[in-house]
C-alpha positions in Angstrom: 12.6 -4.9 -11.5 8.8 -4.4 -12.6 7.5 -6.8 -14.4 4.4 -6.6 -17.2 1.5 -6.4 -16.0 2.7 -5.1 -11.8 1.9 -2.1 -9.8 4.3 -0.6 -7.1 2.6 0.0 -3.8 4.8 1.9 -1.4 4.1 1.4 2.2 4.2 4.5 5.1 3.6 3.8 8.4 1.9 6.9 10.6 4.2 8.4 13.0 1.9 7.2 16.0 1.1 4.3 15.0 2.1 1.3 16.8 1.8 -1.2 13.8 5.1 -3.1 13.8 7.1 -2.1 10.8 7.0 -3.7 7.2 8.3 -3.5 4.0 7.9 -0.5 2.9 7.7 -1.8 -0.8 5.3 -4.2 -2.7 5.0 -4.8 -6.8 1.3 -6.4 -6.7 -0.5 -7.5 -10.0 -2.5 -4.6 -11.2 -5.8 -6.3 -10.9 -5.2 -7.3 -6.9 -8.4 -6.2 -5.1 -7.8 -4.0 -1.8 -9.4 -6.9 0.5 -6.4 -9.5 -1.4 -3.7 -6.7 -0.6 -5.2 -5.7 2.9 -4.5 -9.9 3.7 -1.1 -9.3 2.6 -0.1 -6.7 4.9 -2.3 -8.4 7.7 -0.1 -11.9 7.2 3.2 -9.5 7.1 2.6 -7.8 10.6 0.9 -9.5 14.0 -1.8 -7.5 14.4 -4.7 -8.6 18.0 -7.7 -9.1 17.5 -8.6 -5.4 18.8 -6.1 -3.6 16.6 -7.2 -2.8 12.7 -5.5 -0.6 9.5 -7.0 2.1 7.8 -5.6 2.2 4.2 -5.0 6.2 3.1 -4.4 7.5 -0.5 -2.9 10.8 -0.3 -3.8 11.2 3.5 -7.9 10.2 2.4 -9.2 6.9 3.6 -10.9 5.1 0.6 -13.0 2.1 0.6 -11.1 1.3 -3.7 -8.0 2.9 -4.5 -6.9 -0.6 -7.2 -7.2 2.4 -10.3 -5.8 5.0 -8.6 -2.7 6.2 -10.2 -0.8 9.0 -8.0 1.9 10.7 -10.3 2.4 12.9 -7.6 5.4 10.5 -5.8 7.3 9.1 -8.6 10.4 10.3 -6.7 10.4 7.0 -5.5 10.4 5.1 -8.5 11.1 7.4 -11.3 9.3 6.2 -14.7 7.4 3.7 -12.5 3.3 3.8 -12.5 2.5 3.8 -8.4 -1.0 2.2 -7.2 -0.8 4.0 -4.3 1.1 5.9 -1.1 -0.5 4.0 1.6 -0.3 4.9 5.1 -0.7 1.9 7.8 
């Protein structure tokens, strides 16, 4: 259920990554800055000191995705505004 005021963020991990899996969905309030939802994931997975993510919109690394809107993979959520498909 989305509440007012929420984003979906749906979650990918790369084939070759070896990132431990997550949950592959997250409804975060729209005005969440990258750096607050890049310490989510990072307090979600146990990552070494020598390991980092790269957060991908549509397969293009970003430095701000927060307004991006990508209509293009509703199919998850039909009817549901997407933040972004990010790739860990």
């Amino acid at each position: 259920m989305m509440s007012e005021g929420s984003i979906l963020v749906i979650v990918e991990k790369d084939d070759n990554s070896d990132v431990p899996q997550i949950r592959k969905r997250f409804m975060v309030p729209e005005d969440m800055t990258i750096a607050k939802l890049v310490t989510v994931f990072l307090s979600k997975i146990n990552l070494t000191a020598r390991k980092a993510i790269f957060l991908f919109v549509d397969d293009v690394l970003l430095p701000s995705v927060m307004n991006f809107r990508n209509k293009e993979h509703t199919r998850f959520w039909p009817g549901i505004p997407i933040l972004a498909l990010l790739r860990l």
